[in-house]
C-alpha positions as CSV (number, residue, x, y, z in Angstrom):
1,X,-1.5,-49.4,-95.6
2,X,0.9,-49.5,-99.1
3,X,4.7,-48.6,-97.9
4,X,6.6,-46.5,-100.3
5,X,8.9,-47.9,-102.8
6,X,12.2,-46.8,-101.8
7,X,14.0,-46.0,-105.4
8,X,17.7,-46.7,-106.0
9,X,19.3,-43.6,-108.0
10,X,21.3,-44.6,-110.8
11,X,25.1,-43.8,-110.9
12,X,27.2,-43.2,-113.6
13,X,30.2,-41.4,-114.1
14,X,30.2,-38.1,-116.0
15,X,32.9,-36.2,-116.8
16,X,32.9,-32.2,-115.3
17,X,35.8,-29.8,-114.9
18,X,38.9,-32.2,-116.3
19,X,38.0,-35.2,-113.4
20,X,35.1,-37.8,-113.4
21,X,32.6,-36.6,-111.5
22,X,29.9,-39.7,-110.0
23,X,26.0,-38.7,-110.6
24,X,23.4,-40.3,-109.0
25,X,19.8,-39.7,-110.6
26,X,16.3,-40.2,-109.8
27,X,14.3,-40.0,-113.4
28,X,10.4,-40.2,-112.4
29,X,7.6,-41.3,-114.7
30,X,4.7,-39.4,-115.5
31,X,4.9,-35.7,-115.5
32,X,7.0,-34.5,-112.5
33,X,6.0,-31.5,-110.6
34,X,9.9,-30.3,-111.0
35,X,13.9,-30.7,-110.9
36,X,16.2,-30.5,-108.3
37,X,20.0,-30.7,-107.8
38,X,21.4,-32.3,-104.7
39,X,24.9,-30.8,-103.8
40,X,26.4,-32.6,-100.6
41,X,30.6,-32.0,-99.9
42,X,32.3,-31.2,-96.5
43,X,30.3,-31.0,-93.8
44,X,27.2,-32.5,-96.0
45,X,25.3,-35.5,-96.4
46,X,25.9,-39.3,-96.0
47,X,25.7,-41.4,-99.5
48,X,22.3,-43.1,-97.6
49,X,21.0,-39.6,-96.6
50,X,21.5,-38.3,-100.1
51,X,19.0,-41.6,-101.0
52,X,17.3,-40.5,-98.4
53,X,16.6,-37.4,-99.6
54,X,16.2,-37.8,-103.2
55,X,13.2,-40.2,-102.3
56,X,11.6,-37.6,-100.4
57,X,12.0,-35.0,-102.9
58,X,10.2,-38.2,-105.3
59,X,7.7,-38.4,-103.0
60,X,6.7,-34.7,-103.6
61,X,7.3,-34.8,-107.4
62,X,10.4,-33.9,-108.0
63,X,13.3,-35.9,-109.9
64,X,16.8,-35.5,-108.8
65,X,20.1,-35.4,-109.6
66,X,23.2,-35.7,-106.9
67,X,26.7,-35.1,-106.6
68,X,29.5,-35.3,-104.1
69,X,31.5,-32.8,-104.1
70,X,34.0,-33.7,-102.4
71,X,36.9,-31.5,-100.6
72,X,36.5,-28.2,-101.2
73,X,37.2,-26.8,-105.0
74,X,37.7,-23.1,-106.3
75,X,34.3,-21.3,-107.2
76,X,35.1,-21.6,-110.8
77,X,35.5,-25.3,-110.7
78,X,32.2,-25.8,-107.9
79,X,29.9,-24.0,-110.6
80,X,31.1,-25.7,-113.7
81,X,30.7,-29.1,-111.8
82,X,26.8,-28.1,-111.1
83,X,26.7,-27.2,-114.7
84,X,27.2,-30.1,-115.8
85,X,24.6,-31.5,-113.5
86,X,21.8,-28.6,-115.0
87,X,22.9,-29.6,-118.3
88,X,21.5,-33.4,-117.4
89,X,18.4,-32.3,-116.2
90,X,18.1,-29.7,-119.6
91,X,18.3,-33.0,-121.7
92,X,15.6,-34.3,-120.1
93,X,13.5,-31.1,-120.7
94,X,13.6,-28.9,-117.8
95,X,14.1,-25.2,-117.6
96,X,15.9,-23.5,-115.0
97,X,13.1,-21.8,-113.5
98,X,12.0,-25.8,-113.2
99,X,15.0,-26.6,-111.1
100,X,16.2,-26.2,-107.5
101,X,19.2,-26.6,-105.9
102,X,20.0,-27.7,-102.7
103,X,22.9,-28.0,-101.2
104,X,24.8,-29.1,-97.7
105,X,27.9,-28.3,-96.5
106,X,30.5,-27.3,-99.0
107,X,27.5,-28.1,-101.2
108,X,25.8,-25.7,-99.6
109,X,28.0,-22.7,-100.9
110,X,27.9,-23.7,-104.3
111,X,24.0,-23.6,-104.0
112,X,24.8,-20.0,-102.7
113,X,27.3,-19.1,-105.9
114,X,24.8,-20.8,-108.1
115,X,21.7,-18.5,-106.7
116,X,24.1,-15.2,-107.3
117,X,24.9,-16.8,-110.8
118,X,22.0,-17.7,-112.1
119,X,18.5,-17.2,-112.1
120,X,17.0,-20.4,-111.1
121,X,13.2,-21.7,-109.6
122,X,15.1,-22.2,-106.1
123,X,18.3,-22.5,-104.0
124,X,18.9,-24.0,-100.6
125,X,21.6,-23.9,-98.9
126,X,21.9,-26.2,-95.2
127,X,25.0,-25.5,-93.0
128,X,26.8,-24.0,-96.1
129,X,30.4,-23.4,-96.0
130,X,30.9,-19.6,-96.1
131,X,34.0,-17.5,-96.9
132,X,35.2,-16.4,-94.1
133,X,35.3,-12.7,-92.6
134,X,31.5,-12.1,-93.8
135,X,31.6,-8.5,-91.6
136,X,34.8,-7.5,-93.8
137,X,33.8,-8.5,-97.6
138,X,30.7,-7.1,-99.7
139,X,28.0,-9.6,-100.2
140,X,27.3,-10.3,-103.8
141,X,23.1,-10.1,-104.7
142,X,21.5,-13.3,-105.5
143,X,19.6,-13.7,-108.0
144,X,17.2,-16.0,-107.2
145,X,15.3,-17.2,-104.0
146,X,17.9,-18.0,-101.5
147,X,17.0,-20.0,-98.2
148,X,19.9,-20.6,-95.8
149,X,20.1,-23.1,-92.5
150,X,22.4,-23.0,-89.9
151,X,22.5,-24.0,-86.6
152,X,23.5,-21.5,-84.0
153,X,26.5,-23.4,-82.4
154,X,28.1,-24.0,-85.4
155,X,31.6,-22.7,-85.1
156,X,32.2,-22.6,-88.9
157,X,29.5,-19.2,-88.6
158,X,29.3,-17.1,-85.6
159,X,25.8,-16.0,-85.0
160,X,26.9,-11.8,-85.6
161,X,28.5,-12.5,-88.7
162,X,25.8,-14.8,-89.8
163,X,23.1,-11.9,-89.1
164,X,25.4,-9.4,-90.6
165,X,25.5,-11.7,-93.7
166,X,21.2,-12.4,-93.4
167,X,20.9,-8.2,-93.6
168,X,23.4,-7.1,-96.3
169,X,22.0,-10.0,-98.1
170,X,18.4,-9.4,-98.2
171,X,19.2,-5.5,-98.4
172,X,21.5,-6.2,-101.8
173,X,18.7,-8.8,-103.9
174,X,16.1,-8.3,-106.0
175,X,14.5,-11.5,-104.7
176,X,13.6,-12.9,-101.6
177,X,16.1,-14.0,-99.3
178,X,15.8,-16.2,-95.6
179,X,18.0,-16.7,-92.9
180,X,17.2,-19.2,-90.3
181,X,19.4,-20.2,-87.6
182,X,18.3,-22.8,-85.1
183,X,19.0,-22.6,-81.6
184,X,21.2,-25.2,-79.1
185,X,22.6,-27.2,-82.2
186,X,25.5,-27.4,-84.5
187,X,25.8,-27.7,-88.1
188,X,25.3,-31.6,-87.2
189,X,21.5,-31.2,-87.3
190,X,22.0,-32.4,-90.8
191,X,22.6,-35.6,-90.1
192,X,19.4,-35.9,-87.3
193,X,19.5,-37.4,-83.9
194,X,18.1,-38.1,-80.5
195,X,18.1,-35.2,-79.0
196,X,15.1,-33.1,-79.3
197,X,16.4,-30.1,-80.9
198,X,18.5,-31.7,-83.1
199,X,15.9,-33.8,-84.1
200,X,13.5,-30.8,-84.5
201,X,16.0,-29.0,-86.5
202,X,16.1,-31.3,-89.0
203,X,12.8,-31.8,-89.4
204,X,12.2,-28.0,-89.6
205,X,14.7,-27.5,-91.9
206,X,13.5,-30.4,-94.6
207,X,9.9,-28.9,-94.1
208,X,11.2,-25.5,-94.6
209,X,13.2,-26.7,-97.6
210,X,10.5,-28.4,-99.4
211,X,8.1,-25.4,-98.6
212,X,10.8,-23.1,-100.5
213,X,10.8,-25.2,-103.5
214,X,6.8,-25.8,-103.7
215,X,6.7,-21.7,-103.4
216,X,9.1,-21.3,-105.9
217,X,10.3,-24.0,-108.8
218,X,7.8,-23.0,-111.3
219,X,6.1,-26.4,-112.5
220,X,6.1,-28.3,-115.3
221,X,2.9,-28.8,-116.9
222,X,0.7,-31.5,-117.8
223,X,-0.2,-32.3,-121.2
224,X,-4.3,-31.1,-120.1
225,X,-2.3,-27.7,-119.1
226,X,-0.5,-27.1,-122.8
227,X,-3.9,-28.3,-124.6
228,X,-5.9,-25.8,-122.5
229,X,-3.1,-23.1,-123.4
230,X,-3.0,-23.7,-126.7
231,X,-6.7,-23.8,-126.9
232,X,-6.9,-20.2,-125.5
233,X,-3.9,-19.3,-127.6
234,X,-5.8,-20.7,-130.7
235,X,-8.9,-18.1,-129.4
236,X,-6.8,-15.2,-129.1
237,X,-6.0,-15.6,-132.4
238,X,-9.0,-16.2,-134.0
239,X,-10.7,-13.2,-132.3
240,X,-7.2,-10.7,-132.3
């Protein structure tokens, strides 16, 4: 049975916002099913799960490009720094609807801002850092498909103002919106464990997170697809 290739991103330094800001890409041959950027921060990621992850999303077709975060910045500076990450993936082609972000922990919100910002294929968002006093503040509508993953013992998001959050959410977008919250574990299901639920949390939540961006990141085709299109495009012509 052939093991899989584990693939080292490369890292280079890019400069976002007036700092350096330290990239790590997965480019994949071929033609890849999509794009995705990976936003880890406080309460996010390891480096090796970020490695971890951006081989799993190559193993479902998807290239990648990652970023710590680092403590947490203002929401002007967050978005511009993921900017500058969509702007890498544009120069290699892909369209926004072609592109997911997901994000954990502080990463996480800026997945969030980016989903009321822009109108992307997909966002994710796994024990993201919200503002606090969600019951007191309006929620702003997203704009495209949001996903969010918490655990229920978090402290960082008590379970009434994350349901309060969940409903004014969903009741405020034009798209589809999910809250999950998963029971008996914190916001360290992230990083997986021994214990069954934590364990089962994480798996969940990586299922559920590919799932969302299958559903969602709209494809880029293959060259078969754009000869077949032009060929009916070519008909349409002829016969209009």
């Amino acid at each position: 049975m052939a093991t899989a290739v584990r693939i080292e991103p490369d890292v280079t330094e890019v400069p976002s916002g007036g700092r350096s800001l330290e990239v790590a890409t997965v480019a994949l041959g071929g033609v890849p099913r999509g794009a995705v950027v990976l936003l880890s921060g406080a309460g996010g990621l390891r480096h090796v799960e970020v490695v971890d992850a951006m081989n799993e999303l190559a193993e479902h077709g998807y290239e990648s490009v990652a970023a710590d975060l680092g403590p947490a910045e203002d929401d002007d500076a967050a978005l511009e720094h993921l900017r500058t990450l969509l702007d890498r993936l544009a120069a290699r082609g892909w369209d926004l609807d072609q592109i997911g972000v997901v994000g954990y922990g502080s990463g996480g919100r800026v997945a969030l801002l980016a989903a009321a910002a822009m109108e992307l294929g997909a966002a994710v968002s796994v024990r993201p850092v919200l503002p606090a006093g969600l019951d007191a503040r309006p929620v702003d509508p997203v704009r495209t498909a949001w996903l969010g993953l918490f655990g229920a013992l978090d402290e960082r998001t008590p379970p009434g103002s994350l349901a309060a959050f969940g409903a004014a959410l969903a009741a405020s977008s034009p798209v589809f919106t999910q809250v999950v919250s998963y029971p008996g574990v914190t916001g360290e299901f992230v990083h997986d464990g021994l214990h069954p639920l934590t364990h089962a949390a994480a798996y969940d939540s990586w299922q559920r997170t590919v799932e969302w961006l299958n559903a969602r990141v709209v494809p880029r085709p293959t060259p078969l697809a754009r000869a077949w299109h032009e060929r009916l495009a070519h008909r349409e012509r002829l016969s209009a």
